[in-house]
C-alpha positions as CSV (number, residue, x, y, z in Angstrom):
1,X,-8.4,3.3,-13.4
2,X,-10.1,2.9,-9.7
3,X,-8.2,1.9,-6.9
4,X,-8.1,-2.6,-5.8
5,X,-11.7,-3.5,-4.2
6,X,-10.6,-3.8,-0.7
7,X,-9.0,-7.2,0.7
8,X,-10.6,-7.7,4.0
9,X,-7.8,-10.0,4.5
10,X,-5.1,-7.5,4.6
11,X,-5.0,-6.5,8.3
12,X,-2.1,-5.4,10.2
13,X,-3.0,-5.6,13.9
14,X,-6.9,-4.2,13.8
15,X,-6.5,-2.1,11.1
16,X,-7.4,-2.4,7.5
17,X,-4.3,-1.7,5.3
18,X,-4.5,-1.2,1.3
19,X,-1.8,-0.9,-0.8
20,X,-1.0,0.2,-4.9
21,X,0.8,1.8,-6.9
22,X,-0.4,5.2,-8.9
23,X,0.6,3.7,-12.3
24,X,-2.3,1.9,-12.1
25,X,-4.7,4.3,-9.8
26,X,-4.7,8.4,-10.1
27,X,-4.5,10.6,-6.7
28,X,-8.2,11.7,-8.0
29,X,-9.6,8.4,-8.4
30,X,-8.3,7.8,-4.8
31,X,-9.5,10.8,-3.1
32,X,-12.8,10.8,-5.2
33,X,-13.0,6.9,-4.3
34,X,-12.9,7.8,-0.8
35,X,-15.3,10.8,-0.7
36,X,-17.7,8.5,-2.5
37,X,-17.5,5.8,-0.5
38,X,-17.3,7.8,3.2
39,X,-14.4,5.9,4.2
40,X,-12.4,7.2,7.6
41,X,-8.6,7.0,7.3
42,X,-5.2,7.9,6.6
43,X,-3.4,8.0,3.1
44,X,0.4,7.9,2.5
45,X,2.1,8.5,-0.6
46,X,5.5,7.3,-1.1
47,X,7.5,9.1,-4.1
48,X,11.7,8.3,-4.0
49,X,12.6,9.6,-0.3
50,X,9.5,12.2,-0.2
51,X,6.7,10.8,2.1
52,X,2.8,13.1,1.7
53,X,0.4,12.1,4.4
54,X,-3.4,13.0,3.6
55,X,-5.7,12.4,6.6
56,X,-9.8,11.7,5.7
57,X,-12.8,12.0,7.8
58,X,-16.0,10.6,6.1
59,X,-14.4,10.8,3.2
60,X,-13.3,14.3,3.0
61,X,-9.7,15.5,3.3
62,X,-9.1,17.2,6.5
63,X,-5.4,17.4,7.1
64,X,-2.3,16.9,4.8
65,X,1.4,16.8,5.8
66,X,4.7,16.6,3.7
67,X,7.9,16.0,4.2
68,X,9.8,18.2,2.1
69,X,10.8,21.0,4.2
70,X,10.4,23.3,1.5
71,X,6.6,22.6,2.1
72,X,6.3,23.4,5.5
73,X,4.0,25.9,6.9
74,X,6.5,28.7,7.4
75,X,7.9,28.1,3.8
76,X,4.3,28.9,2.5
77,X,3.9,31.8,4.5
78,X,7.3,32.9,3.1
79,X,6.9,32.2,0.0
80,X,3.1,33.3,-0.6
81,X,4.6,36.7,1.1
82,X,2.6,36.4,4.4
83,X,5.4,37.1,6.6
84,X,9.2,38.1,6.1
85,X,12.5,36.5,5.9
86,X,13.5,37.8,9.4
87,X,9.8,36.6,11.2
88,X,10.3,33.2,9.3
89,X,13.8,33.0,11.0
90,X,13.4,34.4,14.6
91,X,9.7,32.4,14.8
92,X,12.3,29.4,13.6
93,X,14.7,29.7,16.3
94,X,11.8,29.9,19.1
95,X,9.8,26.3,18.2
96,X,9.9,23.4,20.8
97,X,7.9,20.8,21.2
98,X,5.4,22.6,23.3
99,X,5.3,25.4,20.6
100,X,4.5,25.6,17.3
101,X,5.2,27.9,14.5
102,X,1.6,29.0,13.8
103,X,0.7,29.7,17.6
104,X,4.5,31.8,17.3
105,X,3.9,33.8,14.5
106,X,0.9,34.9,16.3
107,X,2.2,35.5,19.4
108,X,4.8,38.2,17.3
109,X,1.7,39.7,15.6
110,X,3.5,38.4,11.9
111,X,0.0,36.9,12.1
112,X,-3.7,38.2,13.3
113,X,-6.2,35.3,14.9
114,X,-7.9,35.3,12.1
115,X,-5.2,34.4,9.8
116,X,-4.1,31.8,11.4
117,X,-6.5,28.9,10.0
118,X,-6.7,30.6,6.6
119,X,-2.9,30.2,6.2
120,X,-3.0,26.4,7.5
121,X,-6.0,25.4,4.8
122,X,-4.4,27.2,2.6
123,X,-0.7,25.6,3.5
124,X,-2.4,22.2,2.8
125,X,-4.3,22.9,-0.2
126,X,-1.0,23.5,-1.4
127,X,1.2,20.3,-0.6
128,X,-2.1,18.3,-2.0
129,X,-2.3,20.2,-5.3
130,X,1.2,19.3,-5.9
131,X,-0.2,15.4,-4.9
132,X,-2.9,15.3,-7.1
133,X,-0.9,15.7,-10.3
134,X,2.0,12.9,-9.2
135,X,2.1,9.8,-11.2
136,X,4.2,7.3,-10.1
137,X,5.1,6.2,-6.7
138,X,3.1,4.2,-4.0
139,X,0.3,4.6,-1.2
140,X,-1.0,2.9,1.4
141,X,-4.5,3.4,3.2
142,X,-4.9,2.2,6.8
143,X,-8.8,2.6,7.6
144,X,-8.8,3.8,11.5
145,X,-10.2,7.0,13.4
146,X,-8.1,10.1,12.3
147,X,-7.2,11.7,15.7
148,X,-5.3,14.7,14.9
149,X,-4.7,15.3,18.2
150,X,-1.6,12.2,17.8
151,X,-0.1,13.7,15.2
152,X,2.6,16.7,15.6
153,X,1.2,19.2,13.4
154,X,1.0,22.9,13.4
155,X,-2.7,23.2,14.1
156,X,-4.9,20.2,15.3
157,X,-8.6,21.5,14.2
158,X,-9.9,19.2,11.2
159,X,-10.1,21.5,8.2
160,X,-13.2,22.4,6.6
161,X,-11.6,21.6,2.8
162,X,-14.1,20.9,-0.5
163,X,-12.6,17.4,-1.7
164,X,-14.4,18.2,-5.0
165,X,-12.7,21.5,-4.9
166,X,-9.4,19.8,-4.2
167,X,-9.5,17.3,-7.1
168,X,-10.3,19.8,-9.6
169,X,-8.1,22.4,-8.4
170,X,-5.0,19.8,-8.8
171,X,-6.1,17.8,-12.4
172,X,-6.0,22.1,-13.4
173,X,-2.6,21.5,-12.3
174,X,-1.5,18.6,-13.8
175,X,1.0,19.0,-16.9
176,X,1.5,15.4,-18.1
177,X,-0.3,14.8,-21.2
178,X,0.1,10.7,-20.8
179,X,-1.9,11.0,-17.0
180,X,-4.8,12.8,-18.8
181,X,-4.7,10.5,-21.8
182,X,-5.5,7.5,-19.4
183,X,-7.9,9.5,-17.0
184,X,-9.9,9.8,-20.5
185,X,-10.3,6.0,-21.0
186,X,-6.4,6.1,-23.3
187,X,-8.9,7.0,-26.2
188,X,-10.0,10.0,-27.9
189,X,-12.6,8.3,-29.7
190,X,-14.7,7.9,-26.7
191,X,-18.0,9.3,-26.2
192,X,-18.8,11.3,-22.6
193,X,-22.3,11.6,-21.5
194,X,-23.7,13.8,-18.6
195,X,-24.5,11.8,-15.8
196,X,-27.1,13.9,-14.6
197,X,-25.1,14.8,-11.1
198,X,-26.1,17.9,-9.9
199,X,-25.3,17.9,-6.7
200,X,-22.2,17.2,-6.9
201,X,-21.6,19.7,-10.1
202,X,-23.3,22.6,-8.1
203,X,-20.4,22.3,-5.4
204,X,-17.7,22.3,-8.1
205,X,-16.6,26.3,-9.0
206,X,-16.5,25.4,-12.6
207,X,-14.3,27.8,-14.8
208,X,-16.0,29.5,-18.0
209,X,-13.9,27.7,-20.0
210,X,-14.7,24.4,-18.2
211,X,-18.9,25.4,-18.2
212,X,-18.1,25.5,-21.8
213,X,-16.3,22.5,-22.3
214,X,-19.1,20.6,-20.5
215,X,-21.9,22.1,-22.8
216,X,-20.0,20.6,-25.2
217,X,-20.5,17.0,-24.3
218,X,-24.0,15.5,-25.5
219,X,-23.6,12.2,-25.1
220,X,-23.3,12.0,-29.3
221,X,-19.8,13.5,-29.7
222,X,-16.7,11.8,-29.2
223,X,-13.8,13.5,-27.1
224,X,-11.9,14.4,-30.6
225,X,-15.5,16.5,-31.9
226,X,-15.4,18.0,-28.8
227,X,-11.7,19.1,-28.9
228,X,-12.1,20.7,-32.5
229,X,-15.3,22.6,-31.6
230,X,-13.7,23.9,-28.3
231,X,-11.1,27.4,-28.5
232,X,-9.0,25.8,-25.8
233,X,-6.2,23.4,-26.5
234,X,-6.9,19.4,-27.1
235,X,-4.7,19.1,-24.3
236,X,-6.4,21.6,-22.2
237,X,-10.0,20.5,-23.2
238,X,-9.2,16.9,-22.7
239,X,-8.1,18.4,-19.1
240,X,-11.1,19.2,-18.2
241,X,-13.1,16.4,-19.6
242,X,-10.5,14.2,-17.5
243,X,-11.8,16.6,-14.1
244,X,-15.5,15.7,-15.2
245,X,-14.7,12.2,-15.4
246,X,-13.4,11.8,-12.0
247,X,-15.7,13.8,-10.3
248,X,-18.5,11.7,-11.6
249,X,-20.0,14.9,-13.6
250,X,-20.0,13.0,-16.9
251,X,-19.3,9.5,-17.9
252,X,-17.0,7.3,-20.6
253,X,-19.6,5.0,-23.2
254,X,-18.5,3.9,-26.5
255,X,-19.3,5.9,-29.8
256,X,-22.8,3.9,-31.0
257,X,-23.6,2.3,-27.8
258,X,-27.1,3.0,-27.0
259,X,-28.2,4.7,-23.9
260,X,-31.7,3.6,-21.9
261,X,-34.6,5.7,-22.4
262,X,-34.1,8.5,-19.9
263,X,-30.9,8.8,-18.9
264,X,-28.9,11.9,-18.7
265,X,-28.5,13.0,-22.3
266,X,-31.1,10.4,-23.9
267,X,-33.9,12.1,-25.9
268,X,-37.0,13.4,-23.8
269,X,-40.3,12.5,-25.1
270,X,-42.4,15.6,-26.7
271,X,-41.8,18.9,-26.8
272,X,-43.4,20.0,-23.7
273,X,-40.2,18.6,-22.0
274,X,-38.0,20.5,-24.4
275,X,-40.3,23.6,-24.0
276,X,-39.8,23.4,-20.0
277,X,-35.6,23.1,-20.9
278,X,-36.4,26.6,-22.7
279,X,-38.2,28.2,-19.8
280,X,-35.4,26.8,-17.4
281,X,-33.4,28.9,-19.5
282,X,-34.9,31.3,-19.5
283,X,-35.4,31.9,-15.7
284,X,-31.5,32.2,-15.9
285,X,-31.6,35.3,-18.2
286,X,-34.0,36.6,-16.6
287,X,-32.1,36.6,-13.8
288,X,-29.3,37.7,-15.4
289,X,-31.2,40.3,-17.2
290,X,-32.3,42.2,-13.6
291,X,-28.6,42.2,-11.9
292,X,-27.9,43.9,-15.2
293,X,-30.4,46.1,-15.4
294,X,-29.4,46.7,-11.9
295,X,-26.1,47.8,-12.4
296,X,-25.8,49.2,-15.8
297,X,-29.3,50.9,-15.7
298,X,-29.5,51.5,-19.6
299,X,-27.9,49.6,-22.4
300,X,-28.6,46.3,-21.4
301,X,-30.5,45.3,-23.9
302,X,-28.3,46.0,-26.7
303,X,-25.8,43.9,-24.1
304,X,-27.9,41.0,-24.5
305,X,-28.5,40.9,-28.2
306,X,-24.4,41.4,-28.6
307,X,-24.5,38.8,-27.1
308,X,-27.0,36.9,-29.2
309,X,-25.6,38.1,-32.4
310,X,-22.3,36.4,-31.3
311,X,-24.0,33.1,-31.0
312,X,-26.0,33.4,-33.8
313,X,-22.4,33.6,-36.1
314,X,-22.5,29.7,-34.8
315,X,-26.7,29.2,-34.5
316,X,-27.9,31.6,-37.2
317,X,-30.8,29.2,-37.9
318,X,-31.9,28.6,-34.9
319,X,-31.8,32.3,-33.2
320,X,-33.1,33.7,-36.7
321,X,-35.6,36.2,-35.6
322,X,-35.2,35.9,-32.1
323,X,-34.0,38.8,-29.3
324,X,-33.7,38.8,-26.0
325,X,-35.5,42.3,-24.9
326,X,-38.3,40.8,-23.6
327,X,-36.5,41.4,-20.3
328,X,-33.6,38.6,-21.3
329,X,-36.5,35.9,-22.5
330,X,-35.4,34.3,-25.3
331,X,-39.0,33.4,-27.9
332,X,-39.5,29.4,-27.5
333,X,-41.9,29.2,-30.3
334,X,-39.6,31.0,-32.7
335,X,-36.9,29.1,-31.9
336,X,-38.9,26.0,-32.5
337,X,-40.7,27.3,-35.6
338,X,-37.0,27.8,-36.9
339,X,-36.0,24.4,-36.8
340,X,-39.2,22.7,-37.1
341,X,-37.7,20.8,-40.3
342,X,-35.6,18.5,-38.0
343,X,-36.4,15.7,-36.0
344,X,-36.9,15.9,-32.7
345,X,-33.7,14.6,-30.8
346,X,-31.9,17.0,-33.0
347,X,-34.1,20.2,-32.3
348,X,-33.6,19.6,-28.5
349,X,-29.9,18.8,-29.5
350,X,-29.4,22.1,-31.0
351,X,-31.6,24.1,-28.9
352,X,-29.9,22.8,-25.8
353,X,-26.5,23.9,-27.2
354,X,-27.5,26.9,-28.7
355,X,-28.6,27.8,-25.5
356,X,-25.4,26.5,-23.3
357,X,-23.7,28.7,-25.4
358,X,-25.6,31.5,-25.0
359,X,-24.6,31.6,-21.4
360,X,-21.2,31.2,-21.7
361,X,-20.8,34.1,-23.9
362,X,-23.3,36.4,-22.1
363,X,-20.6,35.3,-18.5
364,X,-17.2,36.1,-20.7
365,X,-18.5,39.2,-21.9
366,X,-20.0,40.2,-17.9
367,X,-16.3,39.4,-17.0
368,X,-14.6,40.6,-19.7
369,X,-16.4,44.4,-19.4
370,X,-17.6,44.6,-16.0
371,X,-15.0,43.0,-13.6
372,X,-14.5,40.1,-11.5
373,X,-17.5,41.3,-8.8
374,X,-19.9,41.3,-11.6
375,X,-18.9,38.1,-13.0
376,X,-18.7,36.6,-9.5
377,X,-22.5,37.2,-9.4
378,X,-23.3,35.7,-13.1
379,X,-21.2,32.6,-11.9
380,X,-24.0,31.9,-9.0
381,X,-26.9,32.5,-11.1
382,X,-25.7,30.4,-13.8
383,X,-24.4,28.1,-11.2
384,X,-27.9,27.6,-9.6
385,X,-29.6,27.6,-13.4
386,X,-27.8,25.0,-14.1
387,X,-28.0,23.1,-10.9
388,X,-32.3,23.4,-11.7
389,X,-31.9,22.1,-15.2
390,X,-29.9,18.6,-14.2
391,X,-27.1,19.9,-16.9
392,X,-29.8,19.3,-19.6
């Protein structure tokens, strides 16, 4: 549920103040509200006696605090193994007002320069995962400058943090199966549509799992068909849906409610729009297809086809006759010769998630055989294939 509309009667002094509770608004919805919107400000959450503090700029989330002690900066450092027990304690003993741990640790050589910011983003990404996933207590907003210079923290530089990064980084966190039921719309019967954002989904470092659960949503199935089709858990899968949902990747409509003519997911007129989906496609293997070809020299069109073949145990109509040696190409008029019986919405239906799943298989089995360097690589070129189709 989004957060109140805000109440430009609730001042306190000159600044704006908004309050709630999180059984009614998410930590996502907040942040996400907030990025959308550009708002300037500081965010407190309130939980029994612990107090997190998350500090926005334009929106994005460039400082967090906490109050638990175990969440301080030297606790991370300990605890992630960046320094020891005795540095932790004798860089303890020598803070005062004038100097802080970070600058310390430094000054000891527990920590180079270059660490130091590192090891602070990180230290906050850290207290705000752990924030993103809570679901009860209260926060207030106070819309005013952030001026990080006023507040007593280990390092006063804004940090350069992706909000969209953050969310999804803490709903992969989040355990509760009641918070992801109601980030879903509290019904499993609903149908998710692609909203057609791709600016904001080519900032997100989507998962293969969560590339796949996305291919999965085509504005015709409800969240339950897409559960049963995914391997991942219902609760996982609804997980992710939840992610897509906040981050404004994909949207709620009801099953049967009809979409206007040209919206994300609504059927294209003619096939020369559907062919140009294809060759879209098809720039992607081909791109795929070189870095191969790059690094394997040989065999990688037989790495292609296995790939193929595996789809094809799911769309053995639609790839019958079809390879991919023409240096990754898949053939468009095959393809459309083999399912020329249907009607049109549901060849491009099909083709589409033939094809989506196509290129998940092709990055599991990069990753799965080749290593997380090679799959790194796949990641950006799918990334930026998908980013040029509009998540077709």
């Amino acid at each position: 549920m989004a957060p109140p509309e805000y109440d430009p009667r609730q001042y306190e002094g000159e600044d704006l103040t908004i309050k709630g509770d999180l059984e009614t608004s998410s930590v996502p919805e907040l942040l996400r509200s907030l990025l959308a919107s550009g708002e300037t400000g500081i965010l407190t959450f309130r939980r029994d006696a612990l107090v997190k503090t998350v500090y926005i700029r334009e929106g994005r989330v460039v400082y967090g605090t906490s109050s638990d002690p175990d969440e301080r900066l030297g606790e991370n450092l300990l605890g992630r193994g960046k320094i020891t027990a005795r540095q932790y304690l004798q860089a303890s003993n020598m803070i005062r007002p004038e100097r802080r741990l970070g600058a310390i640790l430094v000054e000891m050589e527990a920590l180079e320069p270059e660490e130091l910011m590192p090891a602070v983003e990180q230290h906050v990404r850290d207290i705000l995962m752990d924030l993103v996933c809570w679901n009860r207590g209260d926060y207030e907003l106070v819309m005013r400058d952030v001026d990080l210079r006023a507040v007593d923290l280990d390092n006063v530089v804004a940090l350069n943090i992706s909000t969209e990064n953050l969310i999804l980084e803490g709903i992969r966190r989040c355990r509760s199966w009641s918070q992801v039921l109601r980030g879903i719309g509290g019904d499993i019967d609903t149908v998710p549509a692609a909203t057609g954002d791709t600016e904001v989904l080519y900032k997100l470092d989507l998962s293969p799992e969560e590339q796949e659960v996305l291919a999965q949503v085509n504005g015709r199935s409800t969240v339950e068909q897409i559960c049963q089709v995914s391997y991942l858990s219902d609760f996982e899968t609804c997980r992710i849906l939840w992610a897509l949902l906040v981050l404004g990747v994909i949207r709620r409509e009801k099953a049967g409610e009809p979409r206007p003519a040209g919206e994300p997911g609504a059927p294209r007129e003619g096939e020369l729009d559907l062919e140009d989906i294809v060759e879209r496609f098809n720039q992607m293997f081909g791109r795929i297809y070189s870095f191969l070809e790059g690094r394997l020299a040989t065999g990688v069109d037989e790495f292609m086809d296995a790939a193929l073949e595996q789809v094809s145990r799911q769309y053995g109509k639609l790839f019958d006759g079809v390879d991919m040696r023409a240096y990754g190409r898949v053939d468009y008029e095959q393809m459309l010769a083999n399912v020329a019986d249907l009607p049109a919405d549901q060849r491009k239906s099909l083709m589409v998630s033939g094809l989506n799943e196509l290129v998940f298989v092709i990055q599991l089995a990069v990753r799965t055989r080749y290593g997380a360097e090679e799959a790194a690589v796949i990641s950006g070129i799918i990334k930026d294939g998908f980013r040029k189709l509009g998540v077709a």
